[in-house]
C-alpha positions in Angstrom: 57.3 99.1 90.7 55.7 97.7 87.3 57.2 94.7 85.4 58.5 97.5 82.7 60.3 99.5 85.3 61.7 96.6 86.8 62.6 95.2 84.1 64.9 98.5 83.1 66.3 99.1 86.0 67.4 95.1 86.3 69.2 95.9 82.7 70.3 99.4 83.2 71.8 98.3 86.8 73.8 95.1 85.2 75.1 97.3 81.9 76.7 99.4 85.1 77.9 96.9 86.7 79.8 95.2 84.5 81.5 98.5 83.1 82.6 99.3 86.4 83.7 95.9 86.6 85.5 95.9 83.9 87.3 99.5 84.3 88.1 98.4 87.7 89.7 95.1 87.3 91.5 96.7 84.0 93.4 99.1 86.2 94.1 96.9 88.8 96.0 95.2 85.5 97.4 97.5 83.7 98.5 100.0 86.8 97.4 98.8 90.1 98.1 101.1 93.1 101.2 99.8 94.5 101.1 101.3 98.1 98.3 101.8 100.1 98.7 105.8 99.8 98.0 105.1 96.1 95.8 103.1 96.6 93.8 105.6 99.2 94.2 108.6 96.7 93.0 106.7 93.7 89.7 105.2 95.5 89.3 108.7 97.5 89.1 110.8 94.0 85.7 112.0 93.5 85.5 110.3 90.2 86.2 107.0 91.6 83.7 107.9 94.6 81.4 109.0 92.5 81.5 105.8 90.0 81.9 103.5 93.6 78.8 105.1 95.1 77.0 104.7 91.9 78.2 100.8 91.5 77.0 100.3 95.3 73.7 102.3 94.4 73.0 99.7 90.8 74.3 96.4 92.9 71.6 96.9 96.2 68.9 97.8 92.7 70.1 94.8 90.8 69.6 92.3 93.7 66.0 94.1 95.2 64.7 93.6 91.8 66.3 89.9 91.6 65.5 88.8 94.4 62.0 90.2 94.4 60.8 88.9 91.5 61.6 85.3 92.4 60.2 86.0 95.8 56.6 87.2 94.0 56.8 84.2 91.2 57.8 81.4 93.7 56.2 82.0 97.3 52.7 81.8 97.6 51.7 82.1 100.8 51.1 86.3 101.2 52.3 86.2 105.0 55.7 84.4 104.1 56.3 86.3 101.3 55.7 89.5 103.4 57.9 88.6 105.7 60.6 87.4 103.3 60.3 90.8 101.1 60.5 93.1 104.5 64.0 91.0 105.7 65.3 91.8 102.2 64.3 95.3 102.4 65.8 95.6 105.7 68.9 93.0 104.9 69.8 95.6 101.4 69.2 98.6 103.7 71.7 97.6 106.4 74.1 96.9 103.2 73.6 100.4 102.2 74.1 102.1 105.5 77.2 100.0 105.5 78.7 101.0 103.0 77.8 104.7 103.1 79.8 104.1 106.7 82.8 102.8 104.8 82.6 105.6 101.8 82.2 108.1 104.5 84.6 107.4 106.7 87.2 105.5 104.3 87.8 103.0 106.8 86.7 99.1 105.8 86.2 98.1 109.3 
């Protein structure tokens, strides 16, 4: 990925981010779901799964970008930083399979 790209999706990702944030935390304010059927219907929507997935989607871009451009700029040696970038890729892919489980299923076991 070029430093342009990068550097678009890094700002793209954390505009989304803190929307969601936002929206998220403002309902849980001004009308949070009081029982956990309420609470199930409103997160099961498909414009709150939709907006969820998307959020999950920008965080894992927002920290593979992070992290690997401070991994590039600060480890030198190419073996270490090989190794380091492949247990990131594999650490943000376990993330996303994990939370495609949960979104799936609905269950956050």
């Amino acid at each position: 990925m070029s430093g342009l790209k990068a550097w678009l999706l890094q700002r793209i990702s954390a505009v989304y981010l803190a929307g969601f944030l936002v929206y998220f935390l403002g309902v849980l304010l001004v009308c949070a779901p009081l029982s956990y059927a309420d609470w199930s219907n409103w997160m099961s929507s498909t414009t709150m799964a939709l907006a969820t997935t998307l959020f999950f989607i920008a965080l894992l871009s927002h920290a593979w970008v992070g992290i690997r451009d401070v991994l590039l700029d600060y480890v030198q040696p190419f073996a270490l930083r090989l190794t380091m970038l492949i247990l990131l890729a594999v650490g943000l892919l376990v993330m996303a399979l994990w939370v495609v489980r949960i979104l799936l299923t609905g269950a956050a076991a």
